[in-house]
C-alpha positions, -999 to 999 in steps of 0.1 A, spaced: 0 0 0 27 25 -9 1 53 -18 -24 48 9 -35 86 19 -20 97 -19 -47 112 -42 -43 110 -77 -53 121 -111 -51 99 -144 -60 114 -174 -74 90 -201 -82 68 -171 -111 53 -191 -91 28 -212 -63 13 -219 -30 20 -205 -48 49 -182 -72 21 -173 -42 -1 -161 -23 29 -142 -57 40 -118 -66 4 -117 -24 0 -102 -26 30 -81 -63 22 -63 -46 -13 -59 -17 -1 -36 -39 30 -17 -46 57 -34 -77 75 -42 -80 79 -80 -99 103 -101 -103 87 -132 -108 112 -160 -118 107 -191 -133 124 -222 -158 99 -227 -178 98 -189 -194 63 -194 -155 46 -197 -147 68 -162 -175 51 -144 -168 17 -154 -137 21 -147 -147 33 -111 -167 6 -107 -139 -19 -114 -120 2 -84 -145 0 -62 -154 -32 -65 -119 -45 -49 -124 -18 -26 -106 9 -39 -115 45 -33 -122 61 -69 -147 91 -87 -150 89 -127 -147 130 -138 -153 140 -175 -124 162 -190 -116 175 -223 -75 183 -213 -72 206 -241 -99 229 -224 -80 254 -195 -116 258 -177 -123 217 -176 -92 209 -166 -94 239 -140 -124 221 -127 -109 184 -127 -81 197 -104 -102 217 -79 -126 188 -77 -105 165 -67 -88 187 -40 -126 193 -29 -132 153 -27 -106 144 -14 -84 174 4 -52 173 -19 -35 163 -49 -2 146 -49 -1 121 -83 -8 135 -116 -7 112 -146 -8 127 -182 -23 97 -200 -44 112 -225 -38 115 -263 -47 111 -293 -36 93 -327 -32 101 -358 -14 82 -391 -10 110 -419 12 126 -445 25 157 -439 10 168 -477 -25 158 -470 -28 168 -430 -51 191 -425 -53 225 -398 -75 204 -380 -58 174 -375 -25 191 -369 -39 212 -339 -64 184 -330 -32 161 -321 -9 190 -305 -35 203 -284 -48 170 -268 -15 159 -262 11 190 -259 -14 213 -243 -27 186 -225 0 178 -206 10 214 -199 -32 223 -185 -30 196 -165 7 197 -149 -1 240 -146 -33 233 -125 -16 203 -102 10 227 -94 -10 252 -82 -19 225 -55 15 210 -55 41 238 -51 19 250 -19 26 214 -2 61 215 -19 58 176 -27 44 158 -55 46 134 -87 40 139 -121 40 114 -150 35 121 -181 30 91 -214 57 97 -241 67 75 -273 93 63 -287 84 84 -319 94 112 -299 126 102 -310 128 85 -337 108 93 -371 79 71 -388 63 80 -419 27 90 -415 35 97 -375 49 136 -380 26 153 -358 23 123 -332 57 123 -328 59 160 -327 41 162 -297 59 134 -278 89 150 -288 76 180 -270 64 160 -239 100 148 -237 117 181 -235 90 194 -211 90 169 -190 129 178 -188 125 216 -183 94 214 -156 116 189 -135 145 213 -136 119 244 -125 97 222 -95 128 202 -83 131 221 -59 101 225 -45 103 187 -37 82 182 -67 93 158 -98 82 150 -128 93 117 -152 76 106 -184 70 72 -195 70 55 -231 52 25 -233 64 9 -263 42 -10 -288 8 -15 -270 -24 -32 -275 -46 -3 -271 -77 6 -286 -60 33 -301 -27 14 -310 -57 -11 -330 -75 16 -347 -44 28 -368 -45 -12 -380 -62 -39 -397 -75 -70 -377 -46 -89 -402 -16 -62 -387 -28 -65 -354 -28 -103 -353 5 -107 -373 17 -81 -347 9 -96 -314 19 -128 -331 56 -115 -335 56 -108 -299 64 -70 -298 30 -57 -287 27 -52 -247 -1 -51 -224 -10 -21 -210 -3 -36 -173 30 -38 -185 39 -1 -178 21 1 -150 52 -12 -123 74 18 -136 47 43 -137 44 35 -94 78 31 -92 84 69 -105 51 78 -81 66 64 -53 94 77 -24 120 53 -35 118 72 -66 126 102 -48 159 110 -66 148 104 -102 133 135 -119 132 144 -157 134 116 -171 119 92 -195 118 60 -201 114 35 -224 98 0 -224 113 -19 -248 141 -10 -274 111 -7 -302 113 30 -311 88 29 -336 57 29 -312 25 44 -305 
């Protein structure tokens, strides 16, 4: 029970590999706020939690909104008295060339998942800095550093996500604060499926590079955790397949 008395948020907590991470934290203590675009995955996803008997609330959020995710933050700190675990889960896909892309998609991408991640870490801190302790998370890719064809703006933003994960653990370390990112590899995601044929996916998971999503999950509460205490800016990779999503 490492985070019993913690209170955490994960963002895209509905599915997936945010699924796995509140399922992981409500499993070792802490209260979750599962937050989600789409409310009806955040309540089952509470119910699963509280059905172990886990402490969790489903919350709907659009992260690329400053007033929603405003309002995620301060109800959680109204539930539950504090914040000290943020987990920047959500994100969106998409597989397109550069030539054909349109506006749309382009700022569709970069503001889920760039301005995303910075709404959601600005409003923690706000909580954070005041208590001078907390833990932030945030889900990178391995096409933040390395190129696919097709993945330009994806990997665009993760690229970002990298280098601001680097530069906010440099400002809030010391403030006892730090902030890590993850990349979980190749996973089997309803996202990761939607970019593929039922004949990709299978030959895929047949090959034997696709993960679970509880496979991140042990290094995501590892970085959440004290022992974790000296590790800040960070990210790091699951497996030595770059070319994920």
């Amino acid at each position: 029970m490492r985070f019993e008395g913690n209170v955490a948020i994960v963002t895209g907590g509905g599915s997936g590999i945010g699924r796995a991470i509140a399922l992981g934290l409500a499993a070792e203590g802490a209260a979750v706020v599962v937050a989600d675009l789409a409310p009806d995955r955040a309540r089952a996803v509470t119910r699963e939690i509280e059905a172990v008997g886990g402490l969790a609330v489903p919350h709907e959020v659009d992260v690329s909104d400053s007033a929603s995710v405003g309002a995620m933050v301060d109800a959680a700190v109204e539930r539950f008295g504090a914040l000290d675990i943020l987990i920047n889960n959500a994100g969106v896909v998409l597989i397109a060339p550069v030539a054909s892309m349109t506006d749309e998609q382009w700022d569709r991408v970069i503001a889920v998942n760039l301005r995303g991640t910075f709404l959601c870490s600005r409003a923690a801190l706000r909580h954070m800095l005041t208590r001078r302790s907390g833990r932030i998370v945030n889900t990178a890719s391995g096409l933040g550093v390395s190129g696919s064809p097709g993945a330009a703006v994806y990997g665009a933003s993760k690229a970002a996500i990298i280098n601001f994960t680097r530069s906010l653990a440099l400002e809030v370390v010391p403030h006892g604060i730090n902030v890590n990112a993850v990349s979980p590899g190749v996973t089997d995601t309803p996202f990761w499926r939607a970019t593929r044929t039922p004949q990709q996916v299978e030959a895929e998971i047949a090959a034997g590079r696709v993960g679970k999503p509880e496979d991140i999950v042990p290094t995501v509460l590892f970085l959440c955790s004290e022992a974790a205490a000296a590790i800040t800016g960070q990210t790091i990779h699951r497996d030595i397949f770059l070319g994920d999503r």
